[in-house]
VEXVEX-793609 format. One record per residue: residue number from 1; residue in three letters; x, y, z of N, C-alpha, C, O, CB in turn. Coordinates in steps of 0.1 Angstrom, whole numbers. Atoms other than C-alpha are relative to their C-alpha. Glycine has a CB too. Example, Ala and Ser with C-alpha at 12.3 -4.5 7.8 and 13.67 -1.06 7.14 Angstrom:
BEGIN
(lumkol 1 "Ala" (9 -12 0) (123 -45 78) (9 12 0) (19 12 7) (-10 0 12))
(lumkol 2 "Ser" (-9 -11 0) (137 -11 71) (-8 11 8) (-3 22 9) (4 5 -14))
REM end
This chain:
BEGIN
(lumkol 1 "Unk" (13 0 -6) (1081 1199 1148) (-1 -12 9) (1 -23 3) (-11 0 -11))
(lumkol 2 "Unk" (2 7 -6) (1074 1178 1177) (-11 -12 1) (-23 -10 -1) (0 6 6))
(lumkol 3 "Unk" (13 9 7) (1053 1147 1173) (-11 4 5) (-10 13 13) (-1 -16 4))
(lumkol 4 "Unk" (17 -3 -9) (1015 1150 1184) (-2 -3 12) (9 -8 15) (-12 -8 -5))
(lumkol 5 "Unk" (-5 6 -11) (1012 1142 1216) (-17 -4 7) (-18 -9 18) (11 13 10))
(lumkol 6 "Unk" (15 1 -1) (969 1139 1216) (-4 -2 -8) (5 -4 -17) (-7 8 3))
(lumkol 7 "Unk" (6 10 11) (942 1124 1190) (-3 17 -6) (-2 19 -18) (-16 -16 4))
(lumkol 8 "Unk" (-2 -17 9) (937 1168 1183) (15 -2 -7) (17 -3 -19) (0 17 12))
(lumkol 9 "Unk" (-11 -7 12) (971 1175 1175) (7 -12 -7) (17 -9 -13) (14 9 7))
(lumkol 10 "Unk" (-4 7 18) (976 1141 1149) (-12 4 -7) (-11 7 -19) (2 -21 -3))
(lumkol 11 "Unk" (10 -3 11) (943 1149 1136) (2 14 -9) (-2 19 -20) (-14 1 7))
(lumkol 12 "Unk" (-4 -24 5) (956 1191 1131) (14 -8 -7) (18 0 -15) (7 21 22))
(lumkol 13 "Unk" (-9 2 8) (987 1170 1115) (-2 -3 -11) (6 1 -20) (7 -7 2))
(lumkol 14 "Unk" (0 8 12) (977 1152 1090) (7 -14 -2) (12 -20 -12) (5 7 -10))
(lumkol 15 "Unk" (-10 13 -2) (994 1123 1100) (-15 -12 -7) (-27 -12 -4) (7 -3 22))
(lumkol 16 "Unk" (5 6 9) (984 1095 1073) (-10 -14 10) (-5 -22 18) (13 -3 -11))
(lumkol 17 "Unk" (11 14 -5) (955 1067 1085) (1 -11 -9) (-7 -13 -18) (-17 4 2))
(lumkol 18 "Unk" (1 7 10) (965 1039 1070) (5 -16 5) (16 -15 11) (8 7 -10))
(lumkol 19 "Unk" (-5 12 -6) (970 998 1079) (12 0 -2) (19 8 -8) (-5 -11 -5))
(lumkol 20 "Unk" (-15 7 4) (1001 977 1084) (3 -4 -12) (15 -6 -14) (4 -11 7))
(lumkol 21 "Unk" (-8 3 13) (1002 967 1049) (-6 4 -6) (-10 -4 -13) (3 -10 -5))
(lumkol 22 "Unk" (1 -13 7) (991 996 1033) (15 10 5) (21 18 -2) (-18 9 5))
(lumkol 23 "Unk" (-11 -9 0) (1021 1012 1051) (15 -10 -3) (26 -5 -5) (1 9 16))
(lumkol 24 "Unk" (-11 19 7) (1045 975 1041) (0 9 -10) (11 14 -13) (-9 -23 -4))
(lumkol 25 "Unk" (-1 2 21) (1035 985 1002) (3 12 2) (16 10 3) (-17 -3 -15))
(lumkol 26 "Unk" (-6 -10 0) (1042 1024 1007) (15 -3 3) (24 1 -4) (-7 9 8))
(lumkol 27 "Unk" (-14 -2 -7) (1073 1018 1024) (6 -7 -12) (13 0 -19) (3 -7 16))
(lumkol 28 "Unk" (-1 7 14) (1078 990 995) (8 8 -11) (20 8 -16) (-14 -2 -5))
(lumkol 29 "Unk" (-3 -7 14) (1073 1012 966) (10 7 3) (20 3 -1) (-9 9 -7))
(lumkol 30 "Unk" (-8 -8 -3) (1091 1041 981) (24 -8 2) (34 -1 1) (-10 5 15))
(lumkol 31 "Unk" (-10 9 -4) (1124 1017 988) (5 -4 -15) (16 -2 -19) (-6 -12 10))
(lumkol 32 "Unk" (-5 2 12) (1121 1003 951) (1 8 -10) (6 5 -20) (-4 -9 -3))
(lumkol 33 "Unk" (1 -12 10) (1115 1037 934) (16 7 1) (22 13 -9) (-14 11 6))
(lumkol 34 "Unk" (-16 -2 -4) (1152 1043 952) (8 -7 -1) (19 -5 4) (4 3 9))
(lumkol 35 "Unk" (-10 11 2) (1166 1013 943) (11 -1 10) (23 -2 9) (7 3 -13))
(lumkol 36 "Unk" (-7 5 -15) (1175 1006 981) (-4 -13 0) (-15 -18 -2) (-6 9 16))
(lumkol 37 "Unk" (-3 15 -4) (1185 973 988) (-12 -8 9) (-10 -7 21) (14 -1 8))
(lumkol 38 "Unk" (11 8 -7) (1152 952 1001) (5 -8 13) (4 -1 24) (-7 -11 -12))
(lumkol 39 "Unk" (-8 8 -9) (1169 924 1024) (12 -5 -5) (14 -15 -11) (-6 -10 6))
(lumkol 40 "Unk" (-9 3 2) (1202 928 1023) (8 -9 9) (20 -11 8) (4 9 -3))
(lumkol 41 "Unk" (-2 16 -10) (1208 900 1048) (-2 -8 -7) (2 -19 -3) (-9 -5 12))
(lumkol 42 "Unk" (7 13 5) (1192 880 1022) (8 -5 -10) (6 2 -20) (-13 1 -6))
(lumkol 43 "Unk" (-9 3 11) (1216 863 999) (-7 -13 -9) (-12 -23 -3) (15 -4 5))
(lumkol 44 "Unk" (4 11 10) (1205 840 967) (-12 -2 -4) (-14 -12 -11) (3 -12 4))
(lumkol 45 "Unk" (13 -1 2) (1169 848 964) (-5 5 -7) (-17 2 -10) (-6 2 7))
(lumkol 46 "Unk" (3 -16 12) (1167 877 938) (-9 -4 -5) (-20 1 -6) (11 5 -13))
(lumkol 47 "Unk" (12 6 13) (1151 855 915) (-11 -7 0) (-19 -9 -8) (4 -10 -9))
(lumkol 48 "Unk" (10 13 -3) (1131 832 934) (-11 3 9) (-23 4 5) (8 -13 8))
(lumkol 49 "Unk" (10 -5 -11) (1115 843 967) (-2 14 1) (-13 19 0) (4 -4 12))
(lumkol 50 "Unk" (4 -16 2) (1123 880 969) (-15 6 -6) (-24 12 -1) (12 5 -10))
(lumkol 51 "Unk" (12 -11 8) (1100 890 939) (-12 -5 4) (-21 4 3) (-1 1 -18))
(lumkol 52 "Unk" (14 4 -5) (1071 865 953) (-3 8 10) (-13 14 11) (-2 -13 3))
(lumkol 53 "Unk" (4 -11 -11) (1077 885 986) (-7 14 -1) (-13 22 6) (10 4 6))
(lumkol 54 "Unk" (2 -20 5) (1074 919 967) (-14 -3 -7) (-23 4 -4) (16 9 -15))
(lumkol 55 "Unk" (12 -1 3) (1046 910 950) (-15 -5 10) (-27 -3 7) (1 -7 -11))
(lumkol 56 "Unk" (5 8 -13) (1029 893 980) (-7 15 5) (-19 19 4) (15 -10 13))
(lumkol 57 "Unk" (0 -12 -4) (1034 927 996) (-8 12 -5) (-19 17 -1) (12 3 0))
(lumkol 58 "Unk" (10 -12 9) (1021 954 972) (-11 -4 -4) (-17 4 -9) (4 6 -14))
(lumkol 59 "Unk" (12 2 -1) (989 930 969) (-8 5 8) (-20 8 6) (-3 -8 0))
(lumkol 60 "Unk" (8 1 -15) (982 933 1003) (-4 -12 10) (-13 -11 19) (-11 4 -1))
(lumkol 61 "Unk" (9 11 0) (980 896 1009) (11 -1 17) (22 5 19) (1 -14 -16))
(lumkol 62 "Unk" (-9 8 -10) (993 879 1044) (10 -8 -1) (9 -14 -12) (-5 -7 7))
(lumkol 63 "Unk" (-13 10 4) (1023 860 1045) (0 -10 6) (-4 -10 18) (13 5 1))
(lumkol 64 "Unk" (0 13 -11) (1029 822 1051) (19 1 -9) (25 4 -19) (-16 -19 -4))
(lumkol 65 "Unk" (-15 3 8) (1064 817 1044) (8 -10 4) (13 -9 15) (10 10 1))
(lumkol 66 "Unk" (-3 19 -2) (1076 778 1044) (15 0 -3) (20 10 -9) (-11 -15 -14))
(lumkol 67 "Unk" (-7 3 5) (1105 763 1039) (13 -11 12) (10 -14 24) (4 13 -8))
(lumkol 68 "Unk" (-10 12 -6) (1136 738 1051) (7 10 13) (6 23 14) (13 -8 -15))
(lumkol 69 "Unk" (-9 -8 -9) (1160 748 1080) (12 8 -11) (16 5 -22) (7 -11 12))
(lumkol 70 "Unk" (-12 -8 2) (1186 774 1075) (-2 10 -16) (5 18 -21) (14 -12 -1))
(lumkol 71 "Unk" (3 -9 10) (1171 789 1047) (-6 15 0) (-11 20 -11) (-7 -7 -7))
(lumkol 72 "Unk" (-2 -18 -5) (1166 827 1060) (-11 1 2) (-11 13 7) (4 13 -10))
(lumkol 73 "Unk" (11 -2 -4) (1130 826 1067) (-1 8 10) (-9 17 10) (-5 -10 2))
(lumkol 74 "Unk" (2 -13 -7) (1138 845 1096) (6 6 1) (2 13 10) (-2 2 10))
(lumkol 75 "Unk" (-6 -14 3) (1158 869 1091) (-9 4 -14) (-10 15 -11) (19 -1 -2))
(lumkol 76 "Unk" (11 -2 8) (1134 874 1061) (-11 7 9) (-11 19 11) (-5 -12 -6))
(lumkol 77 "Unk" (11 -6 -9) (1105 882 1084) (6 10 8) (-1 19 8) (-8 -9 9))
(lumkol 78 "Unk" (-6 -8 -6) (1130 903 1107) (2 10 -8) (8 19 -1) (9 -5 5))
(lumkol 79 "Unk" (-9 -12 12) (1140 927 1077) (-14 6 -6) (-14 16 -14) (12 -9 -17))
(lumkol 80 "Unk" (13 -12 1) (1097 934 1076) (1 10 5) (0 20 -1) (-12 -2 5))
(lumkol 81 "Unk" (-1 -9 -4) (1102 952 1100) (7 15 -7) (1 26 -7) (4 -4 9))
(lumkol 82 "Unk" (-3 -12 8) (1121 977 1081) (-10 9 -8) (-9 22 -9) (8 -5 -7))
(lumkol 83 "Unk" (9 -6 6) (1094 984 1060) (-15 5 5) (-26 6 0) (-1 -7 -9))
(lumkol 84 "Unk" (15 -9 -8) (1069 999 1085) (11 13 4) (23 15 6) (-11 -11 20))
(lumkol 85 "Unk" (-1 -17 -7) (1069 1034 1095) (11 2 9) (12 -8 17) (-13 5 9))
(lumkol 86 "Unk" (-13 2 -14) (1100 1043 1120) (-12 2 10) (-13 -6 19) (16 16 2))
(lumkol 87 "Unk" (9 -2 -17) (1071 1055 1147) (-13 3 -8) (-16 10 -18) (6 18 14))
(lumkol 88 "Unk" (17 -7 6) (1034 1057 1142) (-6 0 19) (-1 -4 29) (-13 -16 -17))
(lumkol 89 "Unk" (6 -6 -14) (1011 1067 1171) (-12 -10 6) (-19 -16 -3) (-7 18 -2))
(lumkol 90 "Unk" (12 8 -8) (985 1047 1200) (-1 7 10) (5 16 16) (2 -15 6))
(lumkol 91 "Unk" (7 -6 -19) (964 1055 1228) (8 -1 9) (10 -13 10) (-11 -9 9))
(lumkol 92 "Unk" (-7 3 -8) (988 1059 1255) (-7 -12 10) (-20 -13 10) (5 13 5))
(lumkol 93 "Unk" (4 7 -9) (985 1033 1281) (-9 -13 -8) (-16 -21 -2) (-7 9 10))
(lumkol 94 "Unk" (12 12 6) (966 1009 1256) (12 -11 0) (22 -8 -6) (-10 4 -19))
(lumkol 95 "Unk" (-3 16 2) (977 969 1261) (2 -4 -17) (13 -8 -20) (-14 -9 6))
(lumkol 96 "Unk" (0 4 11) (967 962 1224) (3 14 -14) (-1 15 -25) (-15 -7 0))
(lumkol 97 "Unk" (-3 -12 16) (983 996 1203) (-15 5 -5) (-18 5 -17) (8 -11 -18))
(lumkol 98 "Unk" (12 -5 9) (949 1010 1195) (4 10 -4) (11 19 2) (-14 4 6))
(lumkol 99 "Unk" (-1 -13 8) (949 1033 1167) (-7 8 9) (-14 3 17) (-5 2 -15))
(lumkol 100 "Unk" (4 -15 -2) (942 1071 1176) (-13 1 -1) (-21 3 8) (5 10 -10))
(lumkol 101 "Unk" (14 -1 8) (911 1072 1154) (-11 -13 -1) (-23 -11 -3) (4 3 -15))
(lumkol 102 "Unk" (9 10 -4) (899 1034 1159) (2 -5 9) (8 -15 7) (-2 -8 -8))
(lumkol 103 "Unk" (3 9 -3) (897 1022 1188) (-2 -10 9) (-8 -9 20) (2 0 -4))
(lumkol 104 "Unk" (11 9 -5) (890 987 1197) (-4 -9 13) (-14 -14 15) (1 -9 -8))
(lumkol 105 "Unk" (1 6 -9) (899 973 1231) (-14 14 11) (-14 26 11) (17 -4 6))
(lumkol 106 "Unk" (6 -5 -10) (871 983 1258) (3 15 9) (-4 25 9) (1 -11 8))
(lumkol 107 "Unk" (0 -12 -8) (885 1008 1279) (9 12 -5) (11 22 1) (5 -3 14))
(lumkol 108 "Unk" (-3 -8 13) (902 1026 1249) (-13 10 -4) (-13 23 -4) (4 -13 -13))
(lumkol 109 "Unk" (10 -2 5) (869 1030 1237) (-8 11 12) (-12 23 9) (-7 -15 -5))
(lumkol 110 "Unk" (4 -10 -12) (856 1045 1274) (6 9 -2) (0 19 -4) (1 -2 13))
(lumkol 111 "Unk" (-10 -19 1) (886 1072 1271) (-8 8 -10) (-13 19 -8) (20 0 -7))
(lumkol 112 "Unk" (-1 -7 10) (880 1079 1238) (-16 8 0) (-17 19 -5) (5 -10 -14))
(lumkol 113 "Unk" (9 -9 -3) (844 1090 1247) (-4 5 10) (-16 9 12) (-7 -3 -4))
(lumkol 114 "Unk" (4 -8 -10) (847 1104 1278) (11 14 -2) (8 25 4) (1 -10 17))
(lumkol 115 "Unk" (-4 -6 0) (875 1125 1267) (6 7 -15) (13 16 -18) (5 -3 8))
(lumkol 116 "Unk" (-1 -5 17) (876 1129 1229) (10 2 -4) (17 -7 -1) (-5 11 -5))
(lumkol 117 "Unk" (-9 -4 11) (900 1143 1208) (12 3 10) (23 2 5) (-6 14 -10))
(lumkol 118 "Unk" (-12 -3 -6) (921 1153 1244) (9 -12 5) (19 -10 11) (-3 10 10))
(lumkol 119 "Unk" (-6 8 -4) (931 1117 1249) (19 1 -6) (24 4 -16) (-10 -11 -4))
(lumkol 120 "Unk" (-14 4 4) (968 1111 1250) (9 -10 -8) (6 -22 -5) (4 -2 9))
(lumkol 121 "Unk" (-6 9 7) (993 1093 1224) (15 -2 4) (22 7 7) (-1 4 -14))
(lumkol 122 "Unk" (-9 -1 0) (1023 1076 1229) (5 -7 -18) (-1 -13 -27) (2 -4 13))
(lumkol 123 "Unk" (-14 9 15) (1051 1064 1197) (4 -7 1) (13 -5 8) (11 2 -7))
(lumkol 124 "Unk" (-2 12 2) (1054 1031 1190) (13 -2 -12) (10 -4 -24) (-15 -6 -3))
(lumkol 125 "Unk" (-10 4 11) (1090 1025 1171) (-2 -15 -9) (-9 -24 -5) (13 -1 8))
(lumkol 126 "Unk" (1 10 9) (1092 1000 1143) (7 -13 8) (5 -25 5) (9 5 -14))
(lumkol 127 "Unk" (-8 17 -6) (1111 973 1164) (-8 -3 11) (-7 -15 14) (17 0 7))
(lumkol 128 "Unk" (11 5 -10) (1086 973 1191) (-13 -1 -5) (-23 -2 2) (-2 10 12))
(lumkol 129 "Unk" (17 8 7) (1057 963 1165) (2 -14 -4) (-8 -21 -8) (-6 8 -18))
(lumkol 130 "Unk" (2 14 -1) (1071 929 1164) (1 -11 7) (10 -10 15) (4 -2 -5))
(lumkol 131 "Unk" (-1 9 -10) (1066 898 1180) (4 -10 -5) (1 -12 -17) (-9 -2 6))
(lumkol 132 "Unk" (-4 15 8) (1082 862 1174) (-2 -7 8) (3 -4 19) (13 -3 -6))
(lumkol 133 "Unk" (2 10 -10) (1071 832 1193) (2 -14 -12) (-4 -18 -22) (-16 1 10))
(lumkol 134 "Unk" (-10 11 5) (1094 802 1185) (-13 -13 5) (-14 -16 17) (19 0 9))
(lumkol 135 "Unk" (9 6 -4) (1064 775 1183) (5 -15 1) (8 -23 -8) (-11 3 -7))
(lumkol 136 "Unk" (-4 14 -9) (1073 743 1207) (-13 -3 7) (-21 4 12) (13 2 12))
(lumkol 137 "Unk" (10 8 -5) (1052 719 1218) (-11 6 16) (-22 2 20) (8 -13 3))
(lumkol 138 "Unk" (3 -5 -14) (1046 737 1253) (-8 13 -3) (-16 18 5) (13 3 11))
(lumkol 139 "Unk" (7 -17 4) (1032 776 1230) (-18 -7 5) (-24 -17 3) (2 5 -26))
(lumkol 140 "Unk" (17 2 1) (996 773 1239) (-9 13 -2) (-5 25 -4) (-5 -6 14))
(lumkol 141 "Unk" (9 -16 10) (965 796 1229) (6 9 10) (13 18 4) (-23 3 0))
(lumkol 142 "Unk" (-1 -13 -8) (972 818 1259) (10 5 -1) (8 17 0) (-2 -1 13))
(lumkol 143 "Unk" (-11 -5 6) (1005 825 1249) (-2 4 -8) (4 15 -8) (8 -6 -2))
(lumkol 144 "Unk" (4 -6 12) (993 834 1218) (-14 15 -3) (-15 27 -7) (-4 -15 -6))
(lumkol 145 "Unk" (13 -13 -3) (957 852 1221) (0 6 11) (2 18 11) (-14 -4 1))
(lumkol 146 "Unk" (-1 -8 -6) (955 856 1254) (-7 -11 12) (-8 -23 10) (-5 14 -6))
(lumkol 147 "Unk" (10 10 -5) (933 841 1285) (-6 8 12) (-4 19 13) (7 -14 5))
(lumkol 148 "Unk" (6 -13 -11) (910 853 1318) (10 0 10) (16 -10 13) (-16 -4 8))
(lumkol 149 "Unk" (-8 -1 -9) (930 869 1343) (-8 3 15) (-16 13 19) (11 10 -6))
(lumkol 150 "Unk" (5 5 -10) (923 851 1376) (-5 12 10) (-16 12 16) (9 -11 4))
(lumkol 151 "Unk" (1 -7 -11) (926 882 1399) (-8 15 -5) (-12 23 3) (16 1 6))
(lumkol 152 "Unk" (10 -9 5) (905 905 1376) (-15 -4 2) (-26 1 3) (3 2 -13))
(lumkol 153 "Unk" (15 10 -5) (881 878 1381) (-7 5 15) (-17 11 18) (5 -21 3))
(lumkol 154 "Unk" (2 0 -14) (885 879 1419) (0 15 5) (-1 16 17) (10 -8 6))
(lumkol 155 "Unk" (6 -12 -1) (880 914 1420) (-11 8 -3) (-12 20 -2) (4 3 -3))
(lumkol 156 "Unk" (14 2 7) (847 909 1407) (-4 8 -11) (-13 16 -12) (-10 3 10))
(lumkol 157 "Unk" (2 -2 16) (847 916 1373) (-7 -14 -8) (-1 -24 -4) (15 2 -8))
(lumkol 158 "Unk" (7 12 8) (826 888 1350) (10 -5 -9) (20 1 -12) (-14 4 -9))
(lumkol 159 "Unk" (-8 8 8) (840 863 1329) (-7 4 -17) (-2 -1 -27) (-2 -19 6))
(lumkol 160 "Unk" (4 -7 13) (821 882 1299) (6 13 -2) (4 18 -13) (-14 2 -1))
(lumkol 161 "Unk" (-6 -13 0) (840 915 1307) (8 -1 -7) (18 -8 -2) (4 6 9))
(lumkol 162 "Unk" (-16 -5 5) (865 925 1281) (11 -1 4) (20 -6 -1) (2 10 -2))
(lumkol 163 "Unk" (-13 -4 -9) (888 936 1307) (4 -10 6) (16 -11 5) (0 10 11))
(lumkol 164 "Unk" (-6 11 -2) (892 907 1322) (10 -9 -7) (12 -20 -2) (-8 -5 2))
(lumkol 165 "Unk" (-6 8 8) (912 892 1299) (17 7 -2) (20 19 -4) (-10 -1 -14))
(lumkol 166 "Unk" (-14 -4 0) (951 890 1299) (4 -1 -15) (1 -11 -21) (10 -9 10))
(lumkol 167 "Unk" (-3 3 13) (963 896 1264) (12 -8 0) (21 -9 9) (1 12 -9))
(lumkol 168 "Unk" (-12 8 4) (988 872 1245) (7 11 -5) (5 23 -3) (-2 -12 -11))
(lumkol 169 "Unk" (-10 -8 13) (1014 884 1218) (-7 3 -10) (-4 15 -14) (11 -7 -6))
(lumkol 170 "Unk" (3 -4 12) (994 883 1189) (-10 14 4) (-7 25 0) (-5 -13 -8))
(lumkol 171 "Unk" (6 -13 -4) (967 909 1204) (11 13 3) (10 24 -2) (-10 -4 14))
(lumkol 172 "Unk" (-5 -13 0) (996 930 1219) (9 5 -8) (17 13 -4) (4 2 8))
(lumkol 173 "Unk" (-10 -2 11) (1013 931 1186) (-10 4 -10) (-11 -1 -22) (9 -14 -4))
(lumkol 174 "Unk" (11 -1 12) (982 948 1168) (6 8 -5) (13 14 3) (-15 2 1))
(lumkol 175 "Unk" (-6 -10 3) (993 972 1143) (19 -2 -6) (26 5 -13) (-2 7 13))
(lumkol 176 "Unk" (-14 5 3) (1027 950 1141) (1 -11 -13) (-6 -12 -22) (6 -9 13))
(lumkol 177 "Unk" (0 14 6) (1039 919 1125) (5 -11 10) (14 -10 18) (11 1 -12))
(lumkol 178 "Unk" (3 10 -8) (1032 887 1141) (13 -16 -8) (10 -23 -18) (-21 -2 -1))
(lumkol 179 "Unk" (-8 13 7) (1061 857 1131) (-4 -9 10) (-2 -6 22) (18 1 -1))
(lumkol 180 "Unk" (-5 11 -10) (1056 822 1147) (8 -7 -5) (4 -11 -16) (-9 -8 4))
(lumkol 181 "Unk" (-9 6 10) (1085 804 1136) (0 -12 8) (6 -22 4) (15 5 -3))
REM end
């Protein structure tokens, strides 16, 4: 069956509505109910960090994850990815991934009620929901959130308009997982 390709035909699917870590802990359970290897990049942790991760995970809680150099931290966060969905679905053409059913940037929100249920989706693969920004002295917010973009300005748009605004990584990684290492 062909994916959905509109916010009608995932709604006529049944395709599941559910956060990034509501689909982390599914993916989770499902993984340890098959006794498939969690991060198998990960060597020496079984006992120590792993199960705090796993339990971290099936709470629902955010992750801070510390520690000394060379100790796998990232490749740890790189091996989340695994545990999201292979493809879940956004507004086509949306900057920030808006879900189907919520949502939240500005002109998302115009489509979604000027054309309802016939708006278009595209599929967002599991490796394109993450972002990593290696944080050096030079990262600043706008790199991160986002900032006003000068020529949306000068096209006379307000400095209160939504649209005006260039997103960072963490906005265009909604729906993902966000690493700053």
């Amino acid at each position: 069956m062909p994916a959905p390709s509109t916010i009608a035909e995932l709604r006529a699917s049944g395709f599941p509505d559910r956060s990034v870590k509501e689909e982390l802990r599914a993916n989770l359970l499902e993984r340890l109910g098959a006794g498939t290897p969690l991060f198998p990049q990960v060597v020496g942790f079984g006992d120590s960090v792993l199960p705090v991760l796993e339990r971290g995970i099936l709470a629902g809680h955010d992750l801070v994850i510390l520690g000394e150099r060379g100790q796998a931290k990232t490749r740890l966060i790189r091996q989340l990815v695994d545990l999201l969905d292979e493809q879940t679905p956004a507004i086509a053409g949306c900057e920030v991934n808006d879900h189907p059913y919520r949502p939240i940037c500005a002109s998302c929100r115009a489509l979604v009620a000027e054309e309802g249920d016939a708006v278009p989706l595209r599929w967002i693969g599991r490796q394109d929901r993450y972002a990593e920004k290696l944080a050096t002295p030079d990262t600043s917010v706008a790199d991160l959130i986002g900032d006003v973009d000068p020529i949306r300005v000068a096209e006379g748009r307000y400095l209160a308009d939504e649209l005006t605004i260039h997103y960072g990584m963490i906005p265009r990684t909604n729906r993902g997982i966000v690493a700053i290492n």
